[in-house]
Wavefront OBJ file of the C-alpha trace (Angstrom):
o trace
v -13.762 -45.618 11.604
v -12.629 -43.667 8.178
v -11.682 -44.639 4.847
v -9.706 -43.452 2.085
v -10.013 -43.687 -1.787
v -7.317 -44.235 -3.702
v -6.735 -41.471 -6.671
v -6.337 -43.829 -9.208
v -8.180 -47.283 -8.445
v -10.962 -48.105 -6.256
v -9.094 -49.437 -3.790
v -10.535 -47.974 -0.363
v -7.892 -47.802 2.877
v -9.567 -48.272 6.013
v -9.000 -46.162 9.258
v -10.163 -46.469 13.206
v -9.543 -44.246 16.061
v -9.433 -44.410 19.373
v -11.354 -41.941 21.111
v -11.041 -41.010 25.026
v -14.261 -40.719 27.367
v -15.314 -36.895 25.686
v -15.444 -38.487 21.911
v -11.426 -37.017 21.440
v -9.885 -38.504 19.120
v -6.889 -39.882 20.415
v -4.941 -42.229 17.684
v -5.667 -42.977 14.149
v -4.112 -46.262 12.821
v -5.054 -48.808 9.946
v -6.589 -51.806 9.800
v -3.124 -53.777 10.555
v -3.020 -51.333 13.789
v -0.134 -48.935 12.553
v -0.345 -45.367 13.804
v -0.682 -42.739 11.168
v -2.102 -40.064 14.057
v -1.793 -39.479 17.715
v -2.635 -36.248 18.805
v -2.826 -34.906 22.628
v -4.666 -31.866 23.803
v -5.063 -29.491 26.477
v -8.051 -29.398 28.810
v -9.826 -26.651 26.493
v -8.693 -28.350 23.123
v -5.099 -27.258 22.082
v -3.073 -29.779 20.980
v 0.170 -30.350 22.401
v 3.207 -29.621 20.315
v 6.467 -32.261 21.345
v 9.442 -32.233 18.908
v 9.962 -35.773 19.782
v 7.092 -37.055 18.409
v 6.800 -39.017 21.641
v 3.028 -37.368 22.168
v 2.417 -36.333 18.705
v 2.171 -37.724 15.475
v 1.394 -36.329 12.285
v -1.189 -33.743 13.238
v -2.707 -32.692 10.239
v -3.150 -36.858 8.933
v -6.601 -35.817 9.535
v -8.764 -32.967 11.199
v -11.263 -34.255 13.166
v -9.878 -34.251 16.726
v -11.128 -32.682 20.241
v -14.732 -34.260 20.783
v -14.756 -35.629 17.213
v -15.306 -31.853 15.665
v -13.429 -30.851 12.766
v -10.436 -28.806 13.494
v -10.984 -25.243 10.799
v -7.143 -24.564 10.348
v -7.734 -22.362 7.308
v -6.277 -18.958 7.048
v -5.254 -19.936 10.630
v -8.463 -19.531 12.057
v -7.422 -22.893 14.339
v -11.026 -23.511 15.549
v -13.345 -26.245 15.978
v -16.333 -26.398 14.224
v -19.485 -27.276 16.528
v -22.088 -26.641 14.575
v -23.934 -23.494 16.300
v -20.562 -21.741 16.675
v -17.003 -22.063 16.376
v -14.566 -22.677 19.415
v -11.325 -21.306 19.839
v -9.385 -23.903 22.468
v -6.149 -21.112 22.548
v -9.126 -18.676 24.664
v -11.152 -21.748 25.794
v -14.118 -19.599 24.654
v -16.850 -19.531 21.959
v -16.038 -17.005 19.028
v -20.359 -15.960 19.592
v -22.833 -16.008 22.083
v -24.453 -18.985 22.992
v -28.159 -19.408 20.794
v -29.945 -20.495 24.285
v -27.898 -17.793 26.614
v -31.059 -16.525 28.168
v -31.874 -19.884 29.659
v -28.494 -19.162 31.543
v -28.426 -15.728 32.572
v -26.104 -16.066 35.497
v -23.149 -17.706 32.990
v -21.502 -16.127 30.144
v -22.811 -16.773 26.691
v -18.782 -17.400 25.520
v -18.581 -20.033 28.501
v -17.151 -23.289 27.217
v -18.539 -26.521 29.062
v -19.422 -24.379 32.274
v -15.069 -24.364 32.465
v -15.012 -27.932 33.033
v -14.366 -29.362 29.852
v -12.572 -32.714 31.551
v -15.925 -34.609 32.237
v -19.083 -32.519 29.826
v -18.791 -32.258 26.173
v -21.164 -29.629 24.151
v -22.425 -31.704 20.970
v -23.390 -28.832 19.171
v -22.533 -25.487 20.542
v -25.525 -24.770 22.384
v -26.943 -24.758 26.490
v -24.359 -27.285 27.897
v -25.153 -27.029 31.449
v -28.977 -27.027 31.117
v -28.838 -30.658 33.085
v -26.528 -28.716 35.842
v -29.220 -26.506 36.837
v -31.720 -28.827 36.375
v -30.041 -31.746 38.345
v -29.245 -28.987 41.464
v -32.486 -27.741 41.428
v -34.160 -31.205 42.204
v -31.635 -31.991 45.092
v -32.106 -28.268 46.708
v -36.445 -29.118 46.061
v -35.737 -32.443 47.823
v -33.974 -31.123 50.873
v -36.470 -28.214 51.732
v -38.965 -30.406 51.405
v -37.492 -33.373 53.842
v -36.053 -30.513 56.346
v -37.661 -26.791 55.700
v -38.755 -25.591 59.494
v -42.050 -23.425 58.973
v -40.590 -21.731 62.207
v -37.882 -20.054 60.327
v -37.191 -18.048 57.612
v -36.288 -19.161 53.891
v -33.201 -17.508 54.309
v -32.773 -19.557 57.334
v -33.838 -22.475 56.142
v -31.469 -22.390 53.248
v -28.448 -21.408 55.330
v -29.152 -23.462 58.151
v -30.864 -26.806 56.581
v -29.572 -27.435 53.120
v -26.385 -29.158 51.912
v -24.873 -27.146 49.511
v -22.088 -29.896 49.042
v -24.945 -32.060 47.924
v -26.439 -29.800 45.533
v -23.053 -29.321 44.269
v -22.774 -32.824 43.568
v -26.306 -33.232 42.047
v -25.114 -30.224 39.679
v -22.101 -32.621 38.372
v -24.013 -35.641 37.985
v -27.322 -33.545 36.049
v -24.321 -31.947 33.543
v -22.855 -35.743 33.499
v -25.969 -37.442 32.687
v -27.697 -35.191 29.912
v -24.600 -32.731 28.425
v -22.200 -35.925 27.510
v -23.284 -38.085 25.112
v -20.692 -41.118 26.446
v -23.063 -40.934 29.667
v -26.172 -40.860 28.291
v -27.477 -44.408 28.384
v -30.155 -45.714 31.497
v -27.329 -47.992 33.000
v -24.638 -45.021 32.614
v -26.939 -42.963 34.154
v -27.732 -45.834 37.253
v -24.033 -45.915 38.021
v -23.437 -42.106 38.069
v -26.867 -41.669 40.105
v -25.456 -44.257 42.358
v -21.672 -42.859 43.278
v -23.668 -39.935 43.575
v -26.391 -40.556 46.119
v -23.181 -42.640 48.143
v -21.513 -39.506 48.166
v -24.416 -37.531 49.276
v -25.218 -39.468 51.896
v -21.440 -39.200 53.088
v -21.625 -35.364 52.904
v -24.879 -35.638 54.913
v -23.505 -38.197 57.398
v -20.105 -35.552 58.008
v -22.365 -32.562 58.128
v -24.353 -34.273 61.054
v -20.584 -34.806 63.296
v -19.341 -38.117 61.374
v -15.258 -37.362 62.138
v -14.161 -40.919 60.542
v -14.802 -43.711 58.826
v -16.359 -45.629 62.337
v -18.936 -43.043 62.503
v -20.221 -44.001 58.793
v -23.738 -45.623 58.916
v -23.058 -47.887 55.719
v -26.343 -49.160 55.844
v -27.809 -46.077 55.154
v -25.357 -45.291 52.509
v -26.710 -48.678 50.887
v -30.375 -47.898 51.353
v -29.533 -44.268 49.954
v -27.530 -45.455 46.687
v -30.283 -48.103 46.055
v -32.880 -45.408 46.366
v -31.381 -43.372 44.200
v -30.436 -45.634 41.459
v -33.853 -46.960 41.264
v -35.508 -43.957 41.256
v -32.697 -42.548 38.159
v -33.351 -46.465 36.622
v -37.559 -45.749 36.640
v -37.387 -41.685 35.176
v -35.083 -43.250 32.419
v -37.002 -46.363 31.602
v -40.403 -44.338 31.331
v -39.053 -41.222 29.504
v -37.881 -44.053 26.791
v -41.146 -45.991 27.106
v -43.174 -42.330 26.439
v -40.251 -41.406 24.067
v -41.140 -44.315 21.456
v -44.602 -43.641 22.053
v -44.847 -40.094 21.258
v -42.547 -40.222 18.157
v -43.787 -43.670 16.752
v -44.589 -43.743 12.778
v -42.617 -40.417 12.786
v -39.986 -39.742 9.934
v -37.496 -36.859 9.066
v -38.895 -34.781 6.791
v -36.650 -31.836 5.018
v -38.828 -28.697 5.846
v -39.638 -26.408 2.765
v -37.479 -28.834 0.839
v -37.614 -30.004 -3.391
v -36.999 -33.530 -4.295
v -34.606 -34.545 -7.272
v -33.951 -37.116 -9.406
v -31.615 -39.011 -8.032
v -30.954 -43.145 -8.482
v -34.046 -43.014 -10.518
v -36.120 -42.142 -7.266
v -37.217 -38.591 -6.596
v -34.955 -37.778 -3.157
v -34.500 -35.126 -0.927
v -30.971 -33.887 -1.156
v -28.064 -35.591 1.243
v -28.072 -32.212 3.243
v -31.839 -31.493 3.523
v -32.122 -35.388 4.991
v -29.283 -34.776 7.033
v -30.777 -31.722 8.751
v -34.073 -32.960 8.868
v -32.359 -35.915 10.757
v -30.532 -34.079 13.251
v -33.784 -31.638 13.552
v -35.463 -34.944 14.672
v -33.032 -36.641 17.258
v -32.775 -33.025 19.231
v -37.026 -33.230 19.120
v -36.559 -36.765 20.609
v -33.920 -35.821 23.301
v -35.838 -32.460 24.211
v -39.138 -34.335 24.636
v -37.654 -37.169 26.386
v -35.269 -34.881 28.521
v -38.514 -33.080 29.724
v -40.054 -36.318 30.877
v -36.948 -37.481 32.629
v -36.681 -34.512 34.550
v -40.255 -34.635 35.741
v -40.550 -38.019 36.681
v -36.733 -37.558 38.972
v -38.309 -34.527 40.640
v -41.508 -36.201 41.174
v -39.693 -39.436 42.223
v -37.387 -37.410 44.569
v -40.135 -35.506 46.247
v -41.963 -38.208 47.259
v -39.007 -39.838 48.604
v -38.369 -36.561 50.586
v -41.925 -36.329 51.837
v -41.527 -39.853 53.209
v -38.221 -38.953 54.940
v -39.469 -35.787 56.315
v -40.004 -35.567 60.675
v -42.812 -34.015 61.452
l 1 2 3 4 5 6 7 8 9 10 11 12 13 14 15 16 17 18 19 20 21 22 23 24 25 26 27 28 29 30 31 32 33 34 35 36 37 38 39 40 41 42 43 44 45 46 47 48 49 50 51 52 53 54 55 56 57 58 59 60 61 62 63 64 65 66 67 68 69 70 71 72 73 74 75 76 77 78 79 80 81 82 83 84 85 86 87 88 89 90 91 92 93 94 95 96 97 98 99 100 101 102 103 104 105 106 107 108 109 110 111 112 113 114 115 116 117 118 119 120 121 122 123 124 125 126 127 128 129 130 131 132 133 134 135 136 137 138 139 140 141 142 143 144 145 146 147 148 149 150 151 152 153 154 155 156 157 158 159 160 161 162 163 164 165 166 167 168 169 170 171 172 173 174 175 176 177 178 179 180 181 182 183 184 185 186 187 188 189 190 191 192 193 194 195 196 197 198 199 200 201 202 203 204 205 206 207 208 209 210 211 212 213 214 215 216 217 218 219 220 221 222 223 224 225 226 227 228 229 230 231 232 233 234 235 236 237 238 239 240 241 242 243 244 245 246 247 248 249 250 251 252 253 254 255 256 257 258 259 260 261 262 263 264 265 266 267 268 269 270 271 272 273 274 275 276 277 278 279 280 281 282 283 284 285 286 287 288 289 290 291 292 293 294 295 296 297 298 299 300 301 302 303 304 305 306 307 308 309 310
């Protein structure tokens, strides 16, 4: 929601938008639902141009459009601001390197959203696909633990035993569940771990000589996206449970930061707070992120050493 001030009362005009799954904003209408925006993009951000206003709508009403960042149109630099760097959606690339490029040495530092900007959003310019490698390296863990033969050679083992569809899909649902902030929540994160552990244990099922839908063991697909859920619905509920115990009592404090005088209080500045905020949330997410990720591996792993023939 926005609002307006008149120039010349203090009459205030109320605005909401409709945003799509990546935080996009879609439509901009007032409170009596009357469009005064609707705006359409491309996959990487460029918004459509139609003469017959059929898709588009007053463009420029206001500029905060593709994932909810500001659109910079001045001196045509037609980029939107992220915060850690500016992206251009005519290139679909970055106009700088990405700050945490060297915990991604294998993907370009101008790489928007890993090219998949459809389903993962990059809050603030920085490490998108972080849960990507994190989420494929659990799945790859888990299956050379359940099925690595100590007769044969890594190489082997990793040609020979591993699913590579499955890591694939662990990949997607790691950059679903901790680069988009609409899929962020414990029960968003249940229902993605779910669809993916069904379609995991599909892969697996097809891999083994399943040609059709008889040859499906849906029981096992039950037990698998059960499994899975609860082990995604336990790393969630405890990295919140340590979350709120690790950053209890704590407040955002403006680093190296003067107060002034302001509403008779001595305050920090609107921006220092602001910063201090956001400085505070990205602790929160790191810490909890780490905790997550340790408790799904550890989780996982155990499930695999239960599976495992010996």
């Amino acid at each position: 929601m926005g609002l307006q001030k008149s120039g010349t009362t203090d009459k205030f005009t109320f605005y909401y938008q409709n945003k799509d799954h990546l935080g996009t904003v879609r439509e901009t209408v007032t409170s009596t639902g009357a469009m005064k925006q609707r705006v359409n993009y491309y996959p990487f951000g460029g918004q459509l141009v139609d003469t017959l206003k059929a898709m588009v709508l007053s463009p420029n009403f206001q500029q905060y459009k593709y994932n909810g960042k500001e659109f910079d149109n001045m001196y045509s630099l037609n980029t939107y601001d992220y915060g850690a760097r500016q992206h251009y959606p005519v290139l679909a690339r970055w106009d700088r390197i990405d700050p945490l490029c060297e915990k991604c040495y294998g993907v370009s530092p101008y790489n928007y959203c890993s090219n998949n900007p459809v389903n993962t959003t990059d809050p603030d310019g920085r490490g998108p696909i972080v849960g990507a490698i994190i989420g494929a390296a659990v799945e790859l863990g888990s299956q050379l633990i359940e099925k690595y033969d100590t007769n044969k050679s890594l190489m082997s083992n990793l040609s020979e035993n591993v699913n590579w569809t499955n890591v694939g899909i662990a990949a997607g649902e790691g950059a679903l569940t901790s680069g988009t902030s609409a899929l962020k929540s414990i029960g968003a994160k249940v229902a993605v771990s779910a669809v993916s552990s069904a379609a995991k244990e599909v892969s697996n099922q097809v891999k083994d000589g399943a040609k059709s839908y008889k040859d499906i063991d849906y029981k096992k697909i039950g037990t698998n996206t059960v499994q899975g859920a609860a082990i995604t619905f336990m790393a969630g509920t405890r990295a919140q449970f340590k979350t709120n115990a690790e950053f209890k009592g704590v407040k955002a404090t403006p680093k190296n930061a003067i107060k002034h005088q302001r509403a008779g209080q001595k305050r920090y500045t609107k921006s220092a707070q602001k910063r201090a905020n956001k400085e505070l949330r990205e602790q929160k997410e790191k810490y909890s992120n780490r905790v997550e990720w340790g408790a799904n591996a550890y989780l996982n792993g155990m499930r695999s050493v239960a599976n495992r023939k010996y």
